[in-house]
C-alpha positions as CSV (number, residue, x, y, z in Angstrom):
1,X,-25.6,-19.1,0.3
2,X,-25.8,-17.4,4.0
3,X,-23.3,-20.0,4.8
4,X,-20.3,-19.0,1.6
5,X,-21.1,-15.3,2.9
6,X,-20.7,-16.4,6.8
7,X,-17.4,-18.1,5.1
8,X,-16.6,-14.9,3.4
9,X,-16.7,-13.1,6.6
10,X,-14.8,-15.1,9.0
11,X,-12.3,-15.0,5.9
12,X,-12.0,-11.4,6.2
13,X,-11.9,-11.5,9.8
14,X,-8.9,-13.5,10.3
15,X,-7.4,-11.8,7.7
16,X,-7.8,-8.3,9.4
17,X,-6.5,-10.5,12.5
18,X,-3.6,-11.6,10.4
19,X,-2.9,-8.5,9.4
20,X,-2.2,-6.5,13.0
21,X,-0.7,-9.7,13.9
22,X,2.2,-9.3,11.4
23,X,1.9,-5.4,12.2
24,X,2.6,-5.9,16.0
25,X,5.1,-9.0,16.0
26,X,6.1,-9.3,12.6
27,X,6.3,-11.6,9.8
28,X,9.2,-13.6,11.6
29,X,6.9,-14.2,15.1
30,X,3.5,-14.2,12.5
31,X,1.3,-16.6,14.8
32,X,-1.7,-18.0,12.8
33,X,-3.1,-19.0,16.4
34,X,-3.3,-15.7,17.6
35,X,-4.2,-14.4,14.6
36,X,-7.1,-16.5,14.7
37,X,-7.9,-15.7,18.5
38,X,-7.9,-12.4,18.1
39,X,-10.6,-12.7,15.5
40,X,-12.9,-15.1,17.7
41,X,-12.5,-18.4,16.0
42,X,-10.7,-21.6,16.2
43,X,-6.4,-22.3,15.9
44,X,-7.8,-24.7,13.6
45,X,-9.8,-22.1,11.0
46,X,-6.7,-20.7,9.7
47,X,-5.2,-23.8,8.6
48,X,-9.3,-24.7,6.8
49,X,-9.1,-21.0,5.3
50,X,-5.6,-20.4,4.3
51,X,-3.6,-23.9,3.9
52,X,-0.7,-23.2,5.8
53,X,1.2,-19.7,6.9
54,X,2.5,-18.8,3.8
55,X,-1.2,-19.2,2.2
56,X,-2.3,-17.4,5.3
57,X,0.4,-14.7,4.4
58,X,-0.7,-14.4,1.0
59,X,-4.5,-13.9,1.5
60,X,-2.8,-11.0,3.7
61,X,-1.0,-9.7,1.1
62,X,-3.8,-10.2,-1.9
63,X,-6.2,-8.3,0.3
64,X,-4.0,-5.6,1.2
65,X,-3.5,-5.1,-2.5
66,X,-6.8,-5.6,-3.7
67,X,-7.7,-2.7,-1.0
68,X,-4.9,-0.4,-2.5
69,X,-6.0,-1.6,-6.2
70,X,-9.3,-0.2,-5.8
71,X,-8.1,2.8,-4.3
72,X,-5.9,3.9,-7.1
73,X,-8.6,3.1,-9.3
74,X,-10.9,5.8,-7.5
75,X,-8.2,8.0,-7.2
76,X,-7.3,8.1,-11.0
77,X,-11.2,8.1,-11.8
78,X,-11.5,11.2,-10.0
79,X,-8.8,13.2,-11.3
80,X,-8.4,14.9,-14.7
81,X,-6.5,12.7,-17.8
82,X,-3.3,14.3,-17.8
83,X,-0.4,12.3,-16.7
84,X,0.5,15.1,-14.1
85,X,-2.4,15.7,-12.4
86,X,-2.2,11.6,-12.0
87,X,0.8,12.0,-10.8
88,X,0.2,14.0,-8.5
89,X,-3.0,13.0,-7.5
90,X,-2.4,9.4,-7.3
91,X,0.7,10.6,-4.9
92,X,-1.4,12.6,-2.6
93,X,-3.7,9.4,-2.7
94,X,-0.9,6.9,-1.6
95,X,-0.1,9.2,1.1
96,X,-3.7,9.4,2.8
97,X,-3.8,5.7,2.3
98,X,-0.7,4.6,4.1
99,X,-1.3,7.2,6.8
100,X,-5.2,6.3,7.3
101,X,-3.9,2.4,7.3
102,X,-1.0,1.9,9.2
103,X,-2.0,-1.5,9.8
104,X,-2.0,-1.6,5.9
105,X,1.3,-0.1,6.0
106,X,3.3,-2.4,7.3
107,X,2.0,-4.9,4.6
108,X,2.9,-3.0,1.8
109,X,6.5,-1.9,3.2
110,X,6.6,-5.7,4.2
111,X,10.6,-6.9,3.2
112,X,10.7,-10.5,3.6
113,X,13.3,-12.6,1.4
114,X,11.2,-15.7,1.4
115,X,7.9,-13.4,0.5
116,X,9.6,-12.0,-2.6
117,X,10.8,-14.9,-4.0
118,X,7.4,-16.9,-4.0
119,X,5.1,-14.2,-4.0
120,X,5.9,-12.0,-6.6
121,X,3.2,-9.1,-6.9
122,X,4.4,-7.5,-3.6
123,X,6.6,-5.0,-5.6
124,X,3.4,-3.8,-7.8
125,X,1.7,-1.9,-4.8
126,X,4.1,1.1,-6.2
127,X,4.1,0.2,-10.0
128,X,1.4,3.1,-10.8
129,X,4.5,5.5,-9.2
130,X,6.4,4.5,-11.9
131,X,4.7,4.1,-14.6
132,X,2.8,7.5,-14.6
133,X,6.7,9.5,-13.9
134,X,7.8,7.4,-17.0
135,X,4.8,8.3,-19.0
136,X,5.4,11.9,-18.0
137,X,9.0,11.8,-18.8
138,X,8.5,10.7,-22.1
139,X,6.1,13.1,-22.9
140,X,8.0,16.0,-21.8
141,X,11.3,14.8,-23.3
142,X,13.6,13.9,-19.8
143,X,15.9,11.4,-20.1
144,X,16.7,8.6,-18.2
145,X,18.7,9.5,-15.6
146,X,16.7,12.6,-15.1
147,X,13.1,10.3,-15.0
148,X,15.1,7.8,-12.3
149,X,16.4,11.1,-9.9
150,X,12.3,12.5,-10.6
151,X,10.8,9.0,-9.0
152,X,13.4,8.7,-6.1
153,X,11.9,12.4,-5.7
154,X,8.5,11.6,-5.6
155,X,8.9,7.8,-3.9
156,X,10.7,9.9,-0.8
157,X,8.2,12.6,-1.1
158,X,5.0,10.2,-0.9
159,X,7.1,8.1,2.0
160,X,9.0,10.9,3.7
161,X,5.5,12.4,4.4
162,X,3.8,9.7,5.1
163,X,6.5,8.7,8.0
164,X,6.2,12.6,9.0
165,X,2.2,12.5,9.5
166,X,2.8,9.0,11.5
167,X,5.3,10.6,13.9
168,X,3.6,13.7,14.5
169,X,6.5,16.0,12.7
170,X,3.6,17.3,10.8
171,X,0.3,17.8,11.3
172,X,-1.8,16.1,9.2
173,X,-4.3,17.9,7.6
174,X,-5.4,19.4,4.1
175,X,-2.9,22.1,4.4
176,X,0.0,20.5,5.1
177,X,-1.3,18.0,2.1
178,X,-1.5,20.8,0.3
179,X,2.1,22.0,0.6
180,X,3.0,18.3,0.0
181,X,0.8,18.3,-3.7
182,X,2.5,21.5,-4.2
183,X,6.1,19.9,-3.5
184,X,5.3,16.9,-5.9
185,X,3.6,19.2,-8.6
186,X,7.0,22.0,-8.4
187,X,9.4,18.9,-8.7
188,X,8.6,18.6,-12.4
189,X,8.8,22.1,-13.1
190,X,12.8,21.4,-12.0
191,X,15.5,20.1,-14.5
């Protein structure tokens, strides 16, 4: 047993590794033997943990989801049952996440050809986005091309803001998250 959680761990490491590996170089330069010096083990470990690359890229990408999974689960657990107070909440949410994580980040923005042909969950990290402006759409009667210009609102909201926070264009703090709830929320007051 101490040994599977010892396992577990040095799992986790080199996947933290792996990850600010593909944040600094990318996942064209991705080096599994830097990754796996810069989280203190062997250039073998990766290859006894992972497979190959791609399997090493995949644990990346699983645990970068699982992390944003269970954040969206909090984040809708907290919030009140309407589909617009998800919505907005769940926005606001996504925000803090991809700000607090840049490391995380550049996983879930990740655009590799060969990645989205063989791993196909990447795309779901922004399903929820979607699903809950649908669900609110419907319920308010919008039609289609208005529920598709509503989520290209809200998708550049969420990532406009986030990018804004990263560069310093805006402070980030709970007022300026404020205005940017407030933004998100008036949008669906709009035709």
């Amino acid at each position: 047993m101490i040994n599977d959680i010892k396992r577990a761990n040095k799992r986790e490491e080199l996947i933290i590794a792996g990850i600010n590996e593909i944040s600094r170089s990318g996942i064209a330069a991705f080096s599994m033997r830097r990754a796996a010096e810069n989280a203190g083990v062997s250039c073998a470990a990766p290859a006894r943990h992972f497979g190959g690359k791609q399997g090493f890229v995949a644990a990346i990408i699983e645990y970068v989801n699982s992390q944003w999974h269970d954040e969206q689960m909090r984040i809708l657990s907290e919030c009140g049952s309407g589909t617009r107070e998800q919505l907005v909440a769940f926005s606001i949410g996504y925000i803090k996440f991809l700000v607090e994580k840049p490391h995380f980040r550049s996983i879930l923005m990740l655009k590799d050809e060969s990645l989205d042909h063989t791993y196909q969950s990447r795309g779901k990290t922004t399903q929820l986005t979607l699903d809950l402006v649908s669900k609110y759409c419907d319920e308010v009667g919008m039609d289609e091309q208005t529920r598709l210009r509503k989520l290209y609102i809200v998708r550049s909201l969420i990532y406009g803001a986030s990018l804004m926070f990263d560069n310093g264009e805006l402070p980030y703090n709970e007022q300026t998250l404020e205005i940017v709830r407030q933004s998100i929320d008036r949008e669906f007051d709009l035709p």
